[in-house]
N, C-alpha and C positions, 0 to 999 in steps of 0.2 A: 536549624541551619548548621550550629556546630554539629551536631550529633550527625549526621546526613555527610560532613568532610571526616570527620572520625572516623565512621562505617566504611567510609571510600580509601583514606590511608590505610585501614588496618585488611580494607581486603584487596587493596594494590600491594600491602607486603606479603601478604598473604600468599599471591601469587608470584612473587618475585621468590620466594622461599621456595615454592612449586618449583617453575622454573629451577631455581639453583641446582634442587638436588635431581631432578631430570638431567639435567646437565651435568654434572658430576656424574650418574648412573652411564649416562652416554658416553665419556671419556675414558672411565674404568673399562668398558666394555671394547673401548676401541681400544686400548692399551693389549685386552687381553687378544684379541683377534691381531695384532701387530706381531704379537709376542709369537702366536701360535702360524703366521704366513711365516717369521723367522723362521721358525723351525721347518716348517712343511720344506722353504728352500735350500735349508742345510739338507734335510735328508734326499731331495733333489741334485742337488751336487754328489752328495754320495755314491748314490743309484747311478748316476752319467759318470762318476767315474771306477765303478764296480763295472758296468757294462763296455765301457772302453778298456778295461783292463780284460774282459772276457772276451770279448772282439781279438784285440793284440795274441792272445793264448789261443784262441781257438784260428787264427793265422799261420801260427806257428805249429798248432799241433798238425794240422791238416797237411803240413809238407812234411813232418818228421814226428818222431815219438815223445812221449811227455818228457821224459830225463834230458832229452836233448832242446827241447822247446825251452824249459827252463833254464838249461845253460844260454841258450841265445838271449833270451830274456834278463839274465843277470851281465851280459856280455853287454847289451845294450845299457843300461841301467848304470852301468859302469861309465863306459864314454860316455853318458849324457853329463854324470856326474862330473869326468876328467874337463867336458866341455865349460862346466859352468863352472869350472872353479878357473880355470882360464878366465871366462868375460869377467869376473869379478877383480880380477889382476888389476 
């Protein structure tokens, strides 16, 4: 009888030991998968705004030449800036 609750403790820890480190393996793993969606949506953000900055230029090219696109472009870029240093007054 004791030997029979021995064999049942020792292989209910047995299995909680299991367990643990399944669990443990599980968490490392969602850690690294977190880590790696972080990244995927910085470089998403990048990409959307690479592609809105080439939209904006390619707007501007299509009505005038690239030297003058780019002056409109720093022209703007300019009062956006003059505006925000205003709202922060």
């Amino acid at each position: 009888m004791r030997e029979d609750i021995w064999n049942d403790i020792c292989s209910l820890i047995s299995l909680y030991e299991k367990a643990k480190g399944d669990r443990d393996a599980a968490m490392e793993e969602l850690q690294h998968k977190n880590k790696a969606i972080d990244e995927y949506k910085e470089q998403i953000r990048e990409l959307e705004k690479q592609i809105d900055n080439l939209k904006l230029k390619n707007a501007f090219l299509s009505a005038s030449g690239d030297e003058e696109a780019k002056e409109k472009i720093d022209r703007l870029i300019k009062e956006i800036d003059r505006c925000i240093a205003l709202l922060e007054k």
